[in-house]
C-alpha positions as CSV (number, residue, x, y, z in Angstrom):
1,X,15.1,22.1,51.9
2,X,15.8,19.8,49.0
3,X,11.8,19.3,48.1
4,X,10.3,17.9,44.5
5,X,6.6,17.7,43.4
6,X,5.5,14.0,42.2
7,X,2.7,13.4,40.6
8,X,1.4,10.1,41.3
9,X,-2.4,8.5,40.2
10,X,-4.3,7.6,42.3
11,X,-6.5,4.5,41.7
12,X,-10.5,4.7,42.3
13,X,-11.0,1.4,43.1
14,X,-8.5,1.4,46.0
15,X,-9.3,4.7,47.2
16,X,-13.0,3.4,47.9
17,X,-11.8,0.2,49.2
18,X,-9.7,2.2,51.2
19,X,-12.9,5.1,52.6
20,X,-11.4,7.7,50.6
21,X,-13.0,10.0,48.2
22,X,-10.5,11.7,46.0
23,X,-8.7,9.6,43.5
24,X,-7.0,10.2,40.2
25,X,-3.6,12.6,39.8
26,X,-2.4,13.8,42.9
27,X,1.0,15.7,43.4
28,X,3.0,15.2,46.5
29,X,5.7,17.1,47.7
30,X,8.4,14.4,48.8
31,X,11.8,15.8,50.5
32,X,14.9,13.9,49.0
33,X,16.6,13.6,52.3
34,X,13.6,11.1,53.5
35,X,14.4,9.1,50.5
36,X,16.7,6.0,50.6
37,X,19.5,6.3,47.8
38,X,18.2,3.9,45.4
39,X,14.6,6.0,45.9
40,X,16.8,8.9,45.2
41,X,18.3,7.5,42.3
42,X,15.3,6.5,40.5
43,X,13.4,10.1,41.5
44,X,15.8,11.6,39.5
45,X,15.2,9.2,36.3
46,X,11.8,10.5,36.6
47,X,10.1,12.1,33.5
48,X,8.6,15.1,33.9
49,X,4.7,15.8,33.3
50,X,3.5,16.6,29.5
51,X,2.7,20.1,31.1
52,X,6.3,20.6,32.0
53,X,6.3,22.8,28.6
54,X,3.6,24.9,29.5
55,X,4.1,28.7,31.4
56,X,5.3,28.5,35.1
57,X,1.7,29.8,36.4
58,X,0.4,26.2,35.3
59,X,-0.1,23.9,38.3
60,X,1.8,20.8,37.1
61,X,4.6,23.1,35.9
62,X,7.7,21.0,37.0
63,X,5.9,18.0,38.6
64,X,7.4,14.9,38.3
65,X,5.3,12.1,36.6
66,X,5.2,8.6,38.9
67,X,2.9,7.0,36.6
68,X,2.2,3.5,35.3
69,X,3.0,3.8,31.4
70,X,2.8,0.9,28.5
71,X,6.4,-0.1,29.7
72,X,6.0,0.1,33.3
73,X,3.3,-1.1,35.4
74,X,3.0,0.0,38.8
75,X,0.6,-1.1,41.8
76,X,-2.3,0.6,42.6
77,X,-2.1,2.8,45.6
78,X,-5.2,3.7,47.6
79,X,-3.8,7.1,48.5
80,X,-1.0,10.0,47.4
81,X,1.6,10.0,50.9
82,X,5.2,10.0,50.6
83,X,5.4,6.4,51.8
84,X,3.1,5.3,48.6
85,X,5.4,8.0,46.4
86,X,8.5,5.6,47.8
87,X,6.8,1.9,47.6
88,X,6.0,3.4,43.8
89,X,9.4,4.3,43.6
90,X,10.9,1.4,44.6
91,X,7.8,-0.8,42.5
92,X,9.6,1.1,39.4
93,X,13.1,0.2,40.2
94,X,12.5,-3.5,40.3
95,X,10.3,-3.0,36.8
96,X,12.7,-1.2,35.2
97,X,15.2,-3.6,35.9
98,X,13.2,-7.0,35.2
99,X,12.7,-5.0,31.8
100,X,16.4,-4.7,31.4
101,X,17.6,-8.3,32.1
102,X,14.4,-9.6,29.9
103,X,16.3,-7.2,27.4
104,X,19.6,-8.8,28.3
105,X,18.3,-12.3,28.5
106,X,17.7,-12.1,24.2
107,X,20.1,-12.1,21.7
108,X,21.4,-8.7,20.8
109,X,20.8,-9.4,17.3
110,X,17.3,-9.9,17.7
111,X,16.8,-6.6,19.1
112,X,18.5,-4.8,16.9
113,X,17.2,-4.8,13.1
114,X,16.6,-2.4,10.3
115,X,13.3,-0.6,8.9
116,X,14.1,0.4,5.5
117,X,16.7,3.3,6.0
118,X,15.9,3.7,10.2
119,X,17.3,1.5,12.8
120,X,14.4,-0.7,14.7
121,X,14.2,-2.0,17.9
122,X,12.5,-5.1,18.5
123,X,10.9,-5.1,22.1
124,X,10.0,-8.5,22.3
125,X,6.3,-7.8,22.9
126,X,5.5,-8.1,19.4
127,X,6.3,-4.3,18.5
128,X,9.0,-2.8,16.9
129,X,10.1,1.2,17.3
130,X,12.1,3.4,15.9
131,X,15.6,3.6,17.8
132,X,14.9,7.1,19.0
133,X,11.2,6.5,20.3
134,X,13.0,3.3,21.9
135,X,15.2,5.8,23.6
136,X,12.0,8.1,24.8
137,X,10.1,5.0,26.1
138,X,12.8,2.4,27.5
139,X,15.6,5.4,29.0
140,X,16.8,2.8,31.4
141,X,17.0,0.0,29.1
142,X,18.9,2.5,26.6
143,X,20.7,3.5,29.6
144,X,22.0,0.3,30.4
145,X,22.4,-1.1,26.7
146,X,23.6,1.6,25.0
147,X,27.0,0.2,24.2
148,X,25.9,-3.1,23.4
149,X,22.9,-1.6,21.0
150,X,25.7,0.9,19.2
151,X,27.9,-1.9,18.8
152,X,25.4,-4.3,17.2
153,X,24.4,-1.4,15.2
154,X,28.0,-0.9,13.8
155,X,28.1,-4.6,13.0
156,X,24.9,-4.5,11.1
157,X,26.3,-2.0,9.1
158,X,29.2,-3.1,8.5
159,X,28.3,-6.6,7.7
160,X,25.5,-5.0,5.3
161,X,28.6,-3.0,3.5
162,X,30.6,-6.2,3.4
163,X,27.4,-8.0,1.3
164,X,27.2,-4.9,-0.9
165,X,31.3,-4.6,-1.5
166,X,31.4,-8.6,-2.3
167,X,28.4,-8.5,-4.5
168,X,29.8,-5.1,-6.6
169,X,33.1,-6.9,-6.9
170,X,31.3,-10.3,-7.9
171,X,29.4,-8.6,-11.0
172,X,30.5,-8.1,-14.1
173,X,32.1,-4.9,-15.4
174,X,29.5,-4.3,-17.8
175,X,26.7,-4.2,-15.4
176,X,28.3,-1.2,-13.7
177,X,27.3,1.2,-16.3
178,X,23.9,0.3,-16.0
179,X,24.5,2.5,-12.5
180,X,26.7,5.1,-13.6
181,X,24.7,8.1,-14.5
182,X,25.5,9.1,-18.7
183,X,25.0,12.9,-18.0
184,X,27.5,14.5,-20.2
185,X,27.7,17.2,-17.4
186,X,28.2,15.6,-14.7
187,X,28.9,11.5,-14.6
188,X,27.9,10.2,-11.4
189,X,27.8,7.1,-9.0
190,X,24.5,6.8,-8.1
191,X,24.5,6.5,-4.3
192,X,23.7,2.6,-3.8
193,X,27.6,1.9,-5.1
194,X,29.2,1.8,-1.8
195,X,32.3,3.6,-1.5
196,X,35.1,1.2,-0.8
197,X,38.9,1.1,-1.8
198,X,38.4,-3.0,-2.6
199,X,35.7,-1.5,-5.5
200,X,38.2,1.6,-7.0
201,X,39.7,-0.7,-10.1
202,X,36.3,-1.8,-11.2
203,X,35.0,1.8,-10.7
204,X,37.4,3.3,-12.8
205,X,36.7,0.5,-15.7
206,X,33.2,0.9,-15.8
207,X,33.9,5.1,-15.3
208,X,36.2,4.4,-19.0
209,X,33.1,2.8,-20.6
210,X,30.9,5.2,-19.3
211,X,33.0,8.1,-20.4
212,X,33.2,6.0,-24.1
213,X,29.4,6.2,-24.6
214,X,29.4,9.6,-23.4
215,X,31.4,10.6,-26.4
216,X,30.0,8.4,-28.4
217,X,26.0,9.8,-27.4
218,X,27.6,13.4,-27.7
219,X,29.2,12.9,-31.2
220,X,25.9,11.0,-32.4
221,X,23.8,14.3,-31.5
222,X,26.3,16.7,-32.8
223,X,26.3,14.8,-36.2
224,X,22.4,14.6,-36.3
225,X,22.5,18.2,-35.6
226,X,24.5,18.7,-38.4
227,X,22.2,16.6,-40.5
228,X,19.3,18.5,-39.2
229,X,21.2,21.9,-40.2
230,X,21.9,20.9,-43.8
231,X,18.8,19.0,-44.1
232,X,17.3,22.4,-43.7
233,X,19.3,24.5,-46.4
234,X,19.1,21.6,-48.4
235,X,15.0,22.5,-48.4
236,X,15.4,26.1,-48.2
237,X,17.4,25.8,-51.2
238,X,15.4,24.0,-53.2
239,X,12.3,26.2,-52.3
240,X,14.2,29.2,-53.7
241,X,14.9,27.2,-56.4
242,X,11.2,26.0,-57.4
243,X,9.5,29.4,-56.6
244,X,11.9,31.6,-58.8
245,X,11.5,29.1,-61.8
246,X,8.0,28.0,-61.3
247,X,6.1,30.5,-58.9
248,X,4.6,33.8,-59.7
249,X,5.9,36.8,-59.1
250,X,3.3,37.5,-56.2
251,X,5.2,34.4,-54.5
252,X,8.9,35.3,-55.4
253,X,7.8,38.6,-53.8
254,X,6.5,36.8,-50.7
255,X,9.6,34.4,-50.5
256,X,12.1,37.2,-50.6
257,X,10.4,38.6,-47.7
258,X,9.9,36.0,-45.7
259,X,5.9,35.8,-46.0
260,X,5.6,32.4,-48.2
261,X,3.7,30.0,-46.1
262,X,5.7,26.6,-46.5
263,X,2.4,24.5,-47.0
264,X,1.9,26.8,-50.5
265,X,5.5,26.4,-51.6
266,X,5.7,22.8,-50.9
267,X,2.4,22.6,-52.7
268,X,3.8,24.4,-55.7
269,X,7.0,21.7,-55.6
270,X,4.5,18.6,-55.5
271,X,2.5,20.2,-58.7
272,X,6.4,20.3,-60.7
273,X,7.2,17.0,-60.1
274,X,4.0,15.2,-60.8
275,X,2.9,17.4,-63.9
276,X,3.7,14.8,-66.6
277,X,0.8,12.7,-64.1
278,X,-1.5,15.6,-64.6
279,X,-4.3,13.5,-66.8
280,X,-5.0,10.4,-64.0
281,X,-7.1,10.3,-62.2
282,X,-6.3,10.1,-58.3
283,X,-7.2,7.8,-56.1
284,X,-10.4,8.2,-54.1
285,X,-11.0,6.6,-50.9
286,X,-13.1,3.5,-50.2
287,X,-16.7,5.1,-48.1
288,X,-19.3,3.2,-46.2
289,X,-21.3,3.3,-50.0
290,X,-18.4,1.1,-51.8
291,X,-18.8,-1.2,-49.2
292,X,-20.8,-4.9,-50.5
293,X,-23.1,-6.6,-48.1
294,X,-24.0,-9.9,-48.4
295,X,-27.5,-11.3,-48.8
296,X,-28.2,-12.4,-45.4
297,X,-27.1,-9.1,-44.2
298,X,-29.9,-7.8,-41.6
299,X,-29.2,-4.0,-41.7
300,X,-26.5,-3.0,-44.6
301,X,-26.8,0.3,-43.3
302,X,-25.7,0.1,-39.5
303,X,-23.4,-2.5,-40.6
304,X,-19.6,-2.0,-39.2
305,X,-16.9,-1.7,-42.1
306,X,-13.7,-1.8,-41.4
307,X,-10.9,-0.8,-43.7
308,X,-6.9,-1.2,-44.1
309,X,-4.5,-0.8,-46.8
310,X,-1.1,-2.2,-47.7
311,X,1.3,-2.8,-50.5
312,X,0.9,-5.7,-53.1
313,X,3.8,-7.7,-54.3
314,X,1.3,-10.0,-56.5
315,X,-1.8,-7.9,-58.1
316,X,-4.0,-8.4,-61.3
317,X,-2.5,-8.0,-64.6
318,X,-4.7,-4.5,-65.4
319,X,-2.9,-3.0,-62.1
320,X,0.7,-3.9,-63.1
321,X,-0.1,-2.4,-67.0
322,X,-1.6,0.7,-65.0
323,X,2.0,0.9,-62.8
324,X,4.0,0.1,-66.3
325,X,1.9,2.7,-67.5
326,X,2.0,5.4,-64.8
327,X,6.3,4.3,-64.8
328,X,6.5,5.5,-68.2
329,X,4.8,8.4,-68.3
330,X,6.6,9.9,-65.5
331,X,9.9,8.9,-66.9
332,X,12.0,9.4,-63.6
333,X,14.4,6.6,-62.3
334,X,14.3,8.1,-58.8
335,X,10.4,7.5,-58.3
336,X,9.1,4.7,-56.5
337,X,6.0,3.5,-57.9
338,X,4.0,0.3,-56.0
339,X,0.9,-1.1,-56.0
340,X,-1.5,-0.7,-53.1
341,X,-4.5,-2.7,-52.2
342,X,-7.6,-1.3,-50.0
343,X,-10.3,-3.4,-48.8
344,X,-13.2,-2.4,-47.1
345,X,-14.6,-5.5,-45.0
346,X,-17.9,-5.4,-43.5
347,X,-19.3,-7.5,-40.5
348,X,-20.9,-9.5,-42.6
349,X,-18.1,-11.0,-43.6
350,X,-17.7,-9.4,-47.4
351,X,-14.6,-7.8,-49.0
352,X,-14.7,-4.8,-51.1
353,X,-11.5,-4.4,-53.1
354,X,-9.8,-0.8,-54.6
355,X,-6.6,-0.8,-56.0
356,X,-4.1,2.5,-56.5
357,X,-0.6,3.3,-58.2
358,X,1.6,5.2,-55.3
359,X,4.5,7.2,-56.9
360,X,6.6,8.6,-54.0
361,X,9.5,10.8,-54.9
362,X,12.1,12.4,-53.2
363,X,13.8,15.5,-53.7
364,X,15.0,18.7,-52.1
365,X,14.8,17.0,-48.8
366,X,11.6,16.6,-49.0
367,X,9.5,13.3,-49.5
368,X,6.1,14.2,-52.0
369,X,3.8,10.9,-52.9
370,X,0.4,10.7,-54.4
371,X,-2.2,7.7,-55.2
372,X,-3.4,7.1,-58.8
373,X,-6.7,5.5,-59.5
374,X,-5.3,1.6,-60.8
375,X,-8.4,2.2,-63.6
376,X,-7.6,4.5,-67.1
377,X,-9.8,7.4,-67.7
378,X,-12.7,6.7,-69.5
C-alpha cells in the first residue's frame, strides 16, 4: 500500500472543546488511494518536517509537515484523523491559490525589485525577501510565476544596462579615465563599465589616454630615478672630495673603508664653507627668560609664550649693515643671505623681538644654512 506519514498540529483549544486530551503534533498515516486527486496533488507539494535531516531511527524521520506557517494559515482541527488530514489539505489548496492570484492580481513590477546586488521580492505584506528565500517560503507561488518573475527579472536588467550604456556614452571622454585603472601592469576597466559593443569606440579613446599617462607617469619615475642616482654620486663625490682635502687622516682612512658616518662628514663640509663666518656669533634662540611681560601681568612666570619666525623683506637699518656685513665677508655669489625675524609673544599681549642673518648655501647636492646673531661682537 501506497501509505505517507503527515504530521499535522493539533490545536488545544479545539481538542478540549472537542472532550479530547491530547493535542499538539500528531502524525497520521493517510493512504493515497483514499485521497481525491487534487488532495493527492497538494500531498505531494508537502514539505517535509525540519527532522527530515536527522538519522532514520528518529520518529519524524520522513513525516510530512501539514502545518499552518507565516504564509499559510490553516483551521484549527480538534483532532489528527485522515478526514481532518484531507479538509487541511484541501484548506491549503484554496490558501495557496488565493495567495497566488493576490500575487497575480499586482503588477509584476512591483514584485520584482532589487536589494543592492540580490534580486527582492516584494510580498505585499510589507516585507521583502531575497528571491531564493521567496522560493523556500512561497514554492507554489514560485511555481506558478516562475516565468513571469524570470522575465521581469531579465527586463530589469536589461533596462538597468540600457541606463548604464546611455549614460557611459552621454559622458565625456575625459571622464572615462577617471575609471580606467593607471597600473602600468595591468590597465584595467574597473567592473562598473558595462560591457557593450555601443561603448567600444569610446573605450578605446579613453584606453589611448590612459595608455598616454601611463607613459608619461612611467617616464617621470624613471627620470626622477635617474636624478635620484646622480644626485647621490654627485654627494658621494663631493664627500671624497672634502674629506681628502680637508679631513684627517683618521677620516680618509674611515672613508676609504666605508666606516665615515655621514653626519661627521657633512659636518666637516658645513665647517669649509662657512670658515670665513668663523668670528660671529650664531644665533641663539628666543627662551621663556627673553620673553617681556607687561605690567599688569598677574603671573609672568606661568604666563604662555608663543613664538614664530619668518623672513623680513623690511628690517632696521643695523640688521641690513649686519647682512651687508655678513655678504661681504663670506664673498660667495652663490649664498643666499636674508634677514629673519623671531618674536616671542606672551598672553599678555607683549612682543619680544630677535633678529638673525641666515646664509644658506648649496653645494655638492647638499643644502648647508646657519643663523648669525643680527648684533656685532662686542
Amino acid at each position: 500500500m501506497n501509505r505517507h506519514r503527515v504530521a499535522v498540529e493539533v490545536d488545544q483549544a479545539a481538542a478540549i472543546k472537542a472532550g479530547k486530551n491530547t493535542w499538539g503534533t500528531q502524525v497520521v498515516e493517510v493512504d493515497v488511494a483514499a485521497l481525491s486527486e487534487d488532495e493527492r496533488d497538494e500531498l505531494a507539494r508537502l514539505p517535509y518536517t525540519r527532522t527530515q535531516r536527522e538519522v532514520p531511527s528518529d520518529p519524524m524521520y520522513g513525516v510530512l509537515a501539514l502545518t499552518s506557517t507565516c504564509e499559510i494559515a490553516l483551521p484549527a482541527i480538534a483532532e489528527a484523523t485522515v478526514e481532518t488530514v484531507q479538509t487541511l489539505l484541501r484548506a491549503r489548496r484554496r490558501e495557496c491559490q488565493a495567495t497566488i492570484e493576490r500575487f497575480r492580481a499586482r503588477p509584476i513590477a512591483e514584485i520584482v525589485g532589487e536589494g543592492g546586488q540580490n534580486i527582492m521580492i516584494d510580498t505585499g505584506n510589507g516585507n521583502r525577501m531575497y528571491l531564493h528565500v521567496f522560493c523556500e517560503c512561497y514554492p507554489h507561488v514560485w511555481a506558478a510565476l516562475q516565468g513571469d518573475i524570470e522575465a521581469e527579472i531579465a527586463r530589469q536588467k536589461q533596462a538597468k544596462h540600457e541606463a548604464e550604456v546611455q549614460r557611459w556614452l552621454d559622458a565625456p571622454v575625459k571622464d572615462w579615465c577617471d575609471y580606467l585603472s593607471f597600473s602600468y601592469q595591468e590597465p584595467c576597466v574597473r567592473r562598473y563599465i558595462p560591457i557593450d559593443d555601443r561603448l567600444a569606440a569610446k573605450r578605446a579613446d579613453a584606453q589611448r589616454l590612459v595608455d598616454a599617462e601611463i607613459k608619461r607617469r612611467a617616464d617621470n619615475e624613471r627620470r626622477a630615478a635617474e636624478d635620484k642616482a646622480a644626485l647621490e654620486q654627485q654627494r658621494r663625490l663631493y664627500i671624497e672630495l672634502t674629506i681628502t682635502a680637508h679631513g684627517t687622516k683618521n677620516q680618509q682612512e674611515r672613508l676609504a673603508a666605508g666606516a665615515l658616518p655621514l653626519g661627521e662628514a657633512t659636518a666637516l663640509a658645513e665647517q669649509v664653507i662657512f670658515a670665513a663666518l668663523d668670528g660671529l656669533p650664531r644665533y641663539e634662540k628666543l627662551t621663556r627668560a627673553d620673553a617681556e611681560h607687561s605690567d599688569d601681568c598677574d603671573d609672568p612666570d606661568d604666563c604662555h609664550v608663543s613664538y614664530d619666525a619668518g623672513v623680513a623683506t623690511q628690517m632696521p637699518g643695523c640688521v641690513w649693515d649686519r647682512m651687508q656685513a655678513v655678504r661681504q665677508k663670506l664673498a660667495r655669489d652663490d649664498a643666499k643671505i636674508e634677514a629673519r625675524r623671531h618674536v616671542a609673544t606672551t598672553a599678555c599681549k607683549v612682543e619680544t623681538e630677535r633678529w638673525g642673518i641666515r646664509v644658506q648655501i648649496n653645494e655638492g647636492g647638499y643644502e648647508f644654512a646657519r643663523e648669525y646673531d643680527s648684533e656685532p661682537a662686542e
